[in-house]
C-alpha positions as CSV (number, residue, x, y, z in Angstrom):
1,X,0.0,0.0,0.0
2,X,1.2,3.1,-1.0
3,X,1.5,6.1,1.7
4,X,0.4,9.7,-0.5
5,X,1.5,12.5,2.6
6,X,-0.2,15.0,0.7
7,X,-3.7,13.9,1.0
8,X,-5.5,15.7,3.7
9,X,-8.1,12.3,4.4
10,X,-5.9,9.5,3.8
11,X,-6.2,7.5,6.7
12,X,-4.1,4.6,8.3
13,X,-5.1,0.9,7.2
14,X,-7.3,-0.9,10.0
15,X,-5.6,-2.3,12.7
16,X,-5.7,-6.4,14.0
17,X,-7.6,-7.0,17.3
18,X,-3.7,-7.6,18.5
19,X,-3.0,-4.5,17.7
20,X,-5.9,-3.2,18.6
21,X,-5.2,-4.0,22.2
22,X,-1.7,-3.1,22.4
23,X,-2.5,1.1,21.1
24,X,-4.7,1.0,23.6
25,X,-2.5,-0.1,26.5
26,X,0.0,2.2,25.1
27,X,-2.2,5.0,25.3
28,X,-2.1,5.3,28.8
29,X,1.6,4.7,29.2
30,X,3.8,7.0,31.0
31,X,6.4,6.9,28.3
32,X,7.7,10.3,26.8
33,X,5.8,10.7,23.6
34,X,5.1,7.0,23.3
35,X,1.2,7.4,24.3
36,X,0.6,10.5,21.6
37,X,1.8,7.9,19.0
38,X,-0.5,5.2,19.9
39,X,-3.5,8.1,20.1
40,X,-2.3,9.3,16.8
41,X,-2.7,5.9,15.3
42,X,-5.9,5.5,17.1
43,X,-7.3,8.6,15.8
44,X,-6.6,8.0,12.0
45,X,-8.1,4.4,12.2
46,X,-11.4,6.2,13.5
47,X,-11.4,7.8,10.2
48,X,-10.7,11.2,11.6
49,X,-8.6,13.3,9.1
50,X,-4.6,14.3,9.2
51,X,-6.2,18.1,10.5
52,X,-8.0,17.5,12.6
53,X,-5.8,15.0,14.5
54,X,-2.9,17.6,14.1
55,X,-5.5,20.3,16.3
56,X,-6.3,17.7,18.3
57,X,-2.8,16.5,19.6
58,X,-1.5,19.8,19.2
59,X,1.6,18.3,16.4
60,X,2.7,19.4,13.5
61,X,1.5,17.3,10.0
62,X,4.9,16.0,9.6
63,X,5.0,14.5,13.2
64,X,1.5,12.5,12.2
65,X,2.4,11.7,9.0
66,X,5.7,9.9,10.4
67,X,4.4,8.2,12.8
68,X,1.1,6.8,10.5
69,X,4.0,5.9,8.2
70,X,5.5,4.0,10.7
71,X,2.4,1.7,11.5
72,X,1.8,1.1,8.2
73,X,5.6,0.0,7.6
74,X,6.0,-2.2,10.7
75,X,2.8,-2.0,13.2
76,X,2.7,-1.5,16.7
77,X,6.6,-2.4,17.2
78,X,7.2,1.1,14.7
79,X,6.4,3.3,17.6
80,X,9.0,2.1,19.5
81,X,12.0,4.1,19.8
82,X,14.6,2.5,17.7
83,X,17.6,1.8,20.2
84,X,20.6,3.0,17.9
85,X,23.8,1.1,18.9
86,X,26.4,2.7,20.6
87,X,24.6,5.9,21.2
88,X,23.2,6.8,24.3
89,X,19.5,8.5,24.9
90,X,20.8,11.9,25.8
91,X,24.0,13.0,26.6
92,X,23.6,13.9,30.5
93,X,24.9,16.5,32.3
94,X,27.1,14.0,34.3
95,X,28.8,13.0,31.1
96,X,29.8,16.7,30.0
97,X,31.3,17.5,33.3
98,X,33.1,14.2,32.9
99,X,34.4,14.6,29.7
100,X,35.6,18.5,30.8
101,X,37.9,16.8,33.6
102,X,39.2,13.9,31.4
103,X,40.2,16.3,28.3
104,X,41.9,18.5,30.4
105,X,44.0,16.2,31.7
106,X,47.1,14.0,30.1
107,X,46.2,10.9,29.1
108,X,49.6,9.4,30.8
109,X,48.3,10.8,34.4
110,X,45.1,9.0,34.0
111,X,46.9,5.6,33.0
112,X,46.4,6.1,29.5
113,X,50.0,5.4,27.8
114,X,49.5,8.3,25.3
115,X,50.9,11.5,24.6
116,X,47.7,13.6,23.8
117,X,44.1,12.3,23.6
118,X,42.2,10.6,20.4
119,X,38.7,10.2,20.0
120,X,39.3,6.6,20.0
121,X,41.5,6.4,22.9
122,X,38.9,8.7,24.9
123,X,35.6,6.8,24.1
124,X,37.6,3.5,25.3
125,X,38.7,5.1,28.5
126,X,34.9,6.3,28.8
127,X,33.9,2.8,28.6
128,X,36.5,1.4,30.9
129,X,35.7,3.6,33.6
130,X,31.9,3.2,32.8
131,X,31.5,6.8,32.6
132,X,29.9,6.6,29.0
133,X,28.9,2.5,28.5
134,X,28.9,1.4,24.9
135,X,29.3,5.3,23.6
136,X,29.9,5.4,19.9
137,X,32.4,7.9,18.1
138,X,29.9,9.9,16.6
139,X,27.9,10.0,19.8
140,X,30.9,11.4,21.6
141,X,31.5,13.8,18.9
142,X,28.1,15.5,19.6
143,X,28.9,15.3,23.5
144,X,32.7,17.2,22.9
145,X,30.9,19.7,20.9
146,X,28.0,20.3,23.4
147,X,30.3,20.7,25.8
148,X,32.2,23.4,24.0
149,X,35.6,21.0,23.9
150,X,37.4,20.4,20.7
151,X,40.2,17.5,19.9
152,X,42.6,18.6,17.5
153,X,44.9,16.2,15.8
154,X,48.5,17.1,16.6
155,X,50.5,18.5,13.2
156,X,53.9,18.0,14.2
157,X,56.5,15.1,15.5
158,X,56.4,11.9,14.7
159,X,55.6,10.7,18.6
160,X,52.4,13.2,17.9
161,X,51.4,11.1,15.1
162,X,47.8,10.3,15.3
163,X,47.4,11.8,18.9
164,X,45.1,15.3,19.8
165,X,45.5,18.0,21.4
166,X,42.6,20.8,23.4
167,X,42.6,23.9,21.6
168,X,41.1,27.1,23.2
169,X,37.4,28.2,22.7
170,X,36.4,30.8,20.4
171,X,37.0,34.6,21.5
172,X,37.5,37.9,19.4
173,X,40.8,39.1,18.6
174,X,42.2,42.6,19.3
175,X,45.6,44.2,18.4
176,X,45.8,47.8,19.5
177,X,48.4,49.9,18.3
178,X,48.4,52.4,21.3
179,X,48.0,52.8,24.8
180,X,45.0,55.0,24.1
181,X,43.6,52.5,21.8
182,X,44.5,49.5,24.4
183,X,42.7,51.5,27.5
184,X,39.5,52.0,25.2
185,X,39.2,48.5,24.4
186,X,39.6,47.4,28.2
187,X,37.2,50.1,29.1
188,X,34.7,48.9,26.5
189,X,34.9,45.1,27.4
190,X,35.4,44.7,31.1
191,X,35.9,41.6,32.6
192,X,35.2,39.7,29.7
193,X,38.8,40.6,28.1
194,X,42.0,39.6,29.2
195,X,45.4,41.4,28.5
196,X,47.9,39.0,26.6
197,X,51.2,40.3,26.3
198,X,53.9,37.2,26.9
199,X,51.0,34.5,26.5
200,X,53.0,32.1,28.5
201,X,50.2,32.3,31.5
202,X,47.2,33.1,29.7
203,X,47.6,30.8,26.6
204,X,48.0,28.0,28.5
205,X,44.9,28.4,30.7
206,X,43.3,29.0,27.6
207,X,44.0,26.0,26.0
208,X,43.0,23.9,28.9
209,X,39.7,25.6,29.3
210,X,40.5,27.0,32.7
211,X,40.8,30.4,31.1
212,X,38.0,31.6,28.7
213,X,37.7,35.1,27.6
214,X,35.7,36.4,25.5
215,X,38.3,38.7,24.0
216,X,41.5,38.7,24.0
217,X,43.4,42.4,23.9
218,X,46.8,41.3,22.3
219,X,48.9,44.6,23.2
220,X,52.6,43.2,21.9
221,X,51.6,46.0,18.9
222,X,51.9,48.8,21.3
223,X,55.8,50.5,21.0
224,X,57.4,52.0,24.1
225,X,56.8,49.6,26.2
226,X,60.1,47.3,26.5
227,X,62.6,49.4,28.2
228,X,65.3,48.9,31.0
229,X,66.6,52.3,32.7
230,X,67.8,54.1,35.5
231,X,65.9,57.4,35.7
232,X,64.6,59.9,38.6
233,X,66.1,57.5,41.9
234,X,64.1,54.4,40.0
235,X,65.0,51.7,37.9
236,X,62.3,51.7,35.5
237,X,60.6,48.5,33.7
238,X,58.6,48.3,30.7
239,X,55.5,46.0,31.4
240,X,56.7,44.5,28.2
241,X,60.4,44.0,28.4
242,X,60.9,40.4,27.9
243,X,62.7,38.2,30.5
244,X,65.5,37.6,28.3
245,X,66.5,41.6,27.9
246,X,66.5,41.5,31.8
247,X,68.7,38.4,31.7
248,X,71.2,39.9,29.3
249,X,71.1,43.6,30.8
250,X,74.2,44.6,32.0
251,X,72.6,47.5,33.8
252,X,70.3,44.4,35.7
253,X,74.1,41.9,36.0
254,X,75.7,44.6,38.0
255,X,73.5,46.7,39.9
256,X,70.6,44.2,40.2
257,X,71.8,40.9,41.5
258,X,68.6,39.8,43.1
259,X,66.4,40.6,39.7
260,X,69.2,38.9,37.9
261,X,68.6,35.8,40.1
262,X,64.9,35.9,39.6
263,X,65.2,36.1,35.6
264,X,67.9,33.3,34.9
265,X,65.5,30.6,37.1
266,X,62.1,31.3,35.4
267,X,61.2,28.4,33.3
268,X,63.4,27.6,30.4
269,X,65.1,30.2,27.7
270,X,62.1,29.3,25.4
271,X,59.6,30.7,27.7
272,X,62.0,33.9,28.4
273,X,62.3,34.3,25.4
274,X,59.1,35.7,25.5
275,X,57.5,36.3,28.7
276,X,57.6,39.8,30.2
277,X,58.0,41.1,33.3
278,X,54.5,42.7,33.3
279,X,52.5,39.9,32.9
280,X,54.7,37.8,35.7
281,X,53.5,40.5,37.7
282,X,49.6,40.8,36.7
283,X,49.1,37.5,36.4
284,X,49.1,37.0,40.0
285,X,50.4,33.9,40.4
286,X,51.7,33.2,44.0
287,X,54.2,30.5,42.2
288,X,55.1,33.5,40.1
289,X,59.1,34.3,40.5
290,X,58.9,38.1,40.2
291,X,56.0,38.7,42.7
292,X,58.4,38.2,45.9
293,X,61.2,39.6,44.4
294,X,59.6,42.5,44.1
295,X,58.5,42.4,47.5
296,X,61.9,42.3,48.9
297,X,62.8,45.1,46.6
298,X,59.7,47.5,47.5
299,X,58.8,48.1,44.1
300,X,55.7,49.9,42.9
301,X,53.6,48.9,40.0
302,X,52.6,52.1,37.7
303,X,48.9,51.1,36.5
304,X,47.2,52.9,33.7
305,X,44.0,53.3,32.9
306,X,41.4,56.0,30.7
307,X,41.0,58.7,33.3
308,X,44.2,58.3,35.2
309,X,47.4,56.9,35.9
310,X,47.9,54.8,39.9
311,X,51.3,54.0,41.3
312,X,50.7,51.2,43.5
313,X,53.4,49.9,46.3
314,X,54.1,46.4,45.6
315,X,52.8,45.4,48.8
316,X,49.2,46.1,48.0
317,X,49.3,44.9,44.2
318,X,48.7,41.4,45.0
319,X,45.4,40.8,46.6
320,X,44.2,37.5,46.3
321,X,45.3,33.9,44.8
322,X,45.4,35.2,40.5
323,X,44.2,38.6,41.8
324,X,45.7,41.9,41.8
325,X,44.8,45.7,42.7
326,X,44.6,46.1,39.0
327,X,41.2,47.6,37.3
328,X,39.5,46.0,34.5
329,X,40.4,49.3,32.3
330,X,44.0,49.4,33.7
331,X,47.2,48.4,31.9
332,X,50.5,47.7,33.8
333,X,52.6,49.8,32.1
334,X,55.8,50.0,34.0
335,X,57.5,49.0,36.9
336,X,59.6,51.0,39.1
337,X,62.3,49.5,41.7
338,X,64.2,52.2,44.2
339,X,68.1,52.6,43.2
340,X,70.6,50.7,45.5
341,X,72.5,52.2,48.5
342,X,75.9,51.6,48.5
343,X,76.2,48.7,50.3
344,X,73.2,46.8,49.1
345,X,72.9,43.5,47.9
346,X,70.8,40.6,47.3
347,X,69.4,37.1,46.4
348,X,67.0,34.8,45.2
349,X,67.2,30.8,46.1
350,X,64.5,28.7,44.6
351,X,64.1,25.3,44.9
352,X,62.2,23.6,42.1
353,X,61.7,19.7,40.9
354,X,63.4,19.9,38.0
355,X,64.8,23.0,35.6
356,X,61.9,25.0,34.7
357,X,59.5,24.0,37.1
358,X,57.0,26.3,39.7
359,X,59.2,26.4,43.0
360,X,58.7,23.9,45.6
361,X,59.8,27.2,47.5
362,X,61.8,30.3,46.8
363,X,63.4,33.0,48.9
364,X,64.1,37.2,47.9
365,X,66.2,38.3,49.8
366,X,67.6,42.4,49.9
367,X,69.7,44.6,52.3
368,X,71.2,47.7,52.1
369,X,74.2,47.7,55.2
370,X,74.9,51.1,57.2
371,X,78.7,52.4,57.6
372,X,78.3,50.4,61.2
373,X,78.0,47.2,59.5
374,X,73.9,46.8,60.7
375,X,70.8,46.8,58.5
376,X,69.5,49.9,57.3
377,X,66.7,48.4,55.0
378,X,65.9,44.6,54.4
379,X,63.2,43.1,52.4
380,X,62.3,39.5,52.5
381,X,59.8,38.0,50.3
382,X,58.3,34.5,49.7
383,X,57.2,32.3,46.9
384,X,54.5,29.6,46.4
385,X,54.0,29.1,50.3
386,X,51.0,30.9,50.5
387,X,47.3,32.0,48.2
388,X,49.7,35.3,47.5
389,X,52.8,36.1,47.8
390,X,54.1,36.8,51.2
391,X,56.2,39.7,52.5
392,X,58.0,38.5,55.9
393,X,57.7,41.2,58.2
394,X,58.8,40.4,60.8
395,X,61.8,38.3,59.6
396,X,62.5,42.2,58.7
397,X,62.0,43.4,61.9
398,X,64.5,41.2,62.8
399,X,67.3,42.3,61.3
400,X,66.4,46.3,60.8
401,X,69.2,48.0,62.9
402,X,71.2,44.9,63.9
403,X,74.5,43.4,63.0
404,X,73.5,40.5,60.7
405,X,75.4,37.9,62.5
406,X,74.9,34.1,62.5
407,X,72.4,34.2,65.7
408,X,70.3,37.2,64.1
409,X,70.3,35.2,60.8
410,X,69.0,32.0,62.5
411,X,66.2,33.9,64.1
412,X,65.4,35.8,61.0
413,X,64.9,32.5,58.7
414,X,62.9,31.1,61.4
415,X,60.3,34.0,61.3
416,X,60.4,34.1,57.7
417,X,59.4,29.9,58.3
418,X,56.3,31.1,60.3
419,X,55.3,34.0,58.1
420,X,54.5,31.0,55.5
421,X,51.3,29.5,55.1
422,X,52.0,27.0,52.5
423,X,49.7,23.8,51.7
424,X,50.6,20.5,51.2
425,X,50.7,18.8,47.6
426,X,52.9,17.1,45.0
427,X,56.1,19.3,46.1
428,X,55.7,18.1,49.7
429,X,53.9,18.5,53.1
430,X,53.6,21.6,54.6
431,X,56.5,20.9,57.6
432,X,58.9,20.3,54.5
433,X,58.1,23.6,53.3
434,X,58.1,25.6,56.1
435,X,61.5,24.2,56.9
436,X,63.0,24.9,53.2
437,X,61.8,28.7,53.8
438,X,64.1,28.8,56.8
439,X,66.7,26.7,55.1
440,X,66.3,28.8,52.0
441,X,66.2,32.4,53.7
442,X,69.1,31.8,56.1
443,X,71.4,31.0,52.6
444,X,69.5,34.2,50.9
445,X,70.5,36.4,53.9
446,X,74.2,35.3,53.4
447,X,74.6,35.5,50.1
448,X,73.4,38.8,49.9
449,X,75.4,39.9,52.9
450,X,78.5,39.2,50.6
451,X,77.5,41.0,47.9
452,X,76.7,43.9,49.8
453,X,80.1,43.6,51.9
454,X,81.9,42.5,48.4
455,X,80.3,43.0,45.5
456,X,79.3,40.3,43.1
């Protein structure tokens, strides 16, 4: 029998008593949708037309006509829903906050011995760990989309071949050429932009989804920015200048040992190669290298934004764990770091798993010495022992006006042990720490003591 959609009065062919019975214990079934198919039928072999049936149900004709279709194909068993294998009934919630925490992490630390993540690697960890049963490829396609997550076959390396990668979500692009131009955008966007200058932070974060702007205000366009130089009783930083042009500065090898320090242990010459100093220092990062150094140093961050330009002492910058005095309109422009007594030195000690790694802990350490040998001005600050980094106080207080010997040193580093607040994790347990902050401070003190007694 052939079905004609077209016709307004074609109706469905008569059912079997079997049938019969089974619409109308389907009718009254609880099943989503599965009781207006059996009314549908029902109605159509009572001769009433496509129309009205469509009014009456409240479905479109398409809907009716489908389903008639169905009957007349295969009978009662047609209104089933067809199971299709591999592809479960709706891709839960559950599953997309799943699939969120397995993409973002490396296949090798979830037991997976992989370099990046295929879709066919990922559905058969799904399955082993029952988070997905039986989940086809296409049916995990649709789930990675709906969840805004993206596998991206790696292009490079023969290691890489066949494996994928995360790439970042979409955001808009924007390149100003001017720090007028830069402060309008920021003003304009708000919080939904984020400033990328070095992109050794924010890319990252982006990529893993921890990080997802809607726009991204690339300022790397912006000239007169990258400087190093000694002006008006300040050394004075470009928020852009690279790590590497602080590394190679004589002006920064001679007169700023403890900067020096800082710059030759951040990551690798790669990631100097193009990180700035400025975003080390907005970031916010409490693992961050340059956040305690400038502590110890009593530097002040020079913030501007559309209406006005803020200079902001280092020691209220940082206000929270990625979280910093600056304004959503306000660009670190420059930063500036008090010129050196005579008779100041200092140091930075870090302590790291391996070359290039966060610190398990680090210590900046700076003194200026009086002509009687005692402390005129000390700064100590710490890194990644606390949810910012931490300027020890009363390690200072310690030392301010006496004779840096061994017994004031001790006492120092053991303040500076108890000024940190660090948790425990991967690096170690939180005694460990504490104790490498005294460890690490007491070394710090005395290396910069020579320096300021000898030079480098």
């Amino acid at each position: 029998m052939t079905w004609v959609a077209d016709i307004p009065r074609r109706f469905v062919r008569e059912p079997t008593a079997a049938e019969y019975r089974e619409l109308r214990r389907l009718r009254g079934t609880q099943l989503p949708g599965l009781g207006v198919r059996a009314r549908i039928v029902l109605l159509s072999a009572e001769r009433v037309p496509i129309p009205e049936i469509m009014r009456r149900r409240r479905v479109s004709r398409p809907t009716v006509v489908g389903w008639l279709r169905r009957f007349e194909q295969s009978g009662v068993p047609g209104l089933l829903t067809r199971a299709r294998s591999g592809r479960p009934s709706r891709v839960t919630p559950d599953l997309l906050r799943h699939l969120a925490i397995v993409t973002s992490a490396r296949p090798r630390d979830l037991g997976v011995p992989r370099p990046a993540w295929s879709l066919a690697q990922l559905r058969e960890y799904l399955v082993r760990t029952g988070a997905a049963p039986a989940i086809s490829l296409e049916s995990l396609r649709v789930a990675l989309r709906r969840a805004g997550l993206s596998l991206k076959p790696a292009r490079t390396g023969l290691a890489q071949k066949g494996a994928t990668t995360m790439i970042p979500g979409a955001f808009e692009y924007h390149a100003p050429t001017s720090i007028g131009e830069a402060m309008k955008l920021l003003a304009t966007l708000g919080e939904d932009a984020k400033v990328l200058s070095g992109g050794q932070s924010l890319i990252p974060l982006m990529k893993l989804r921890l990080a997802s702007p809607r726009h991204v205000v690339d300022i790397n366009g912006i000239g007169g920015l990258a400087y190093i130089r000694e002006a008006d009783g300040f050394l004075r930083i470009g928020g852009l200048t690279r790590e590497v042009d602080l590394e190679e500065s004589e002006l920064i090898r001679t007169r700023y040992p403890l900067l020096f320090d800082t710059c030759r242990v951040i990551a690798d010459p790669l990631v100097r190669n193009l990180a700035t100093i400025g975003g080390n220092l907005a970031h916010g990062d409490p693992a961050n290298d340059h956040p305690a150094t400038m502590l110890a140093l009593g530097a002040e961050i020079v913030a501007k934004g559309v209406k006005a330009e803020r200079r902001i002492p280092i020691g209220s910058f940082f206000t929270g764990p990625f979280e910093t005095a600056l304004k959503p309109d306000e660009l670190l422009v420059e930063i500036r770091v008090p010129l050196p007594a005579a008779r100041s030195g200092g140091a930075y000690l870090k302590l790291e798993r391996k070359v290039g790694d966060f610190a398990t802990a680090a210590v900046a350490v700076q003194l200026t010495l009086g002509a009687n040998g005692t402390c005129e001005q000390v700064g100590i600050g710490l890194t990644n022992v606390g949810l910012t980094p931490i300027k020890a106080s009363r390690a200072e207080a310690a030392l301010k006006g006496k004779r840096p010997d061994e017994a004031t040193i001790k006492q120092a580093a053991q303040l500076a042990a108890d000024a940190s607040q660090p948790s425990a994790d991967l690096r170690g347990p939180v005694e460990y720490k504490k104790d490498l902050i005294r460890v690490l401070t007491a070394r710090a003190l005395r290396k910069a003591l020579e320096r300021a007694g000898g030079g480098r």
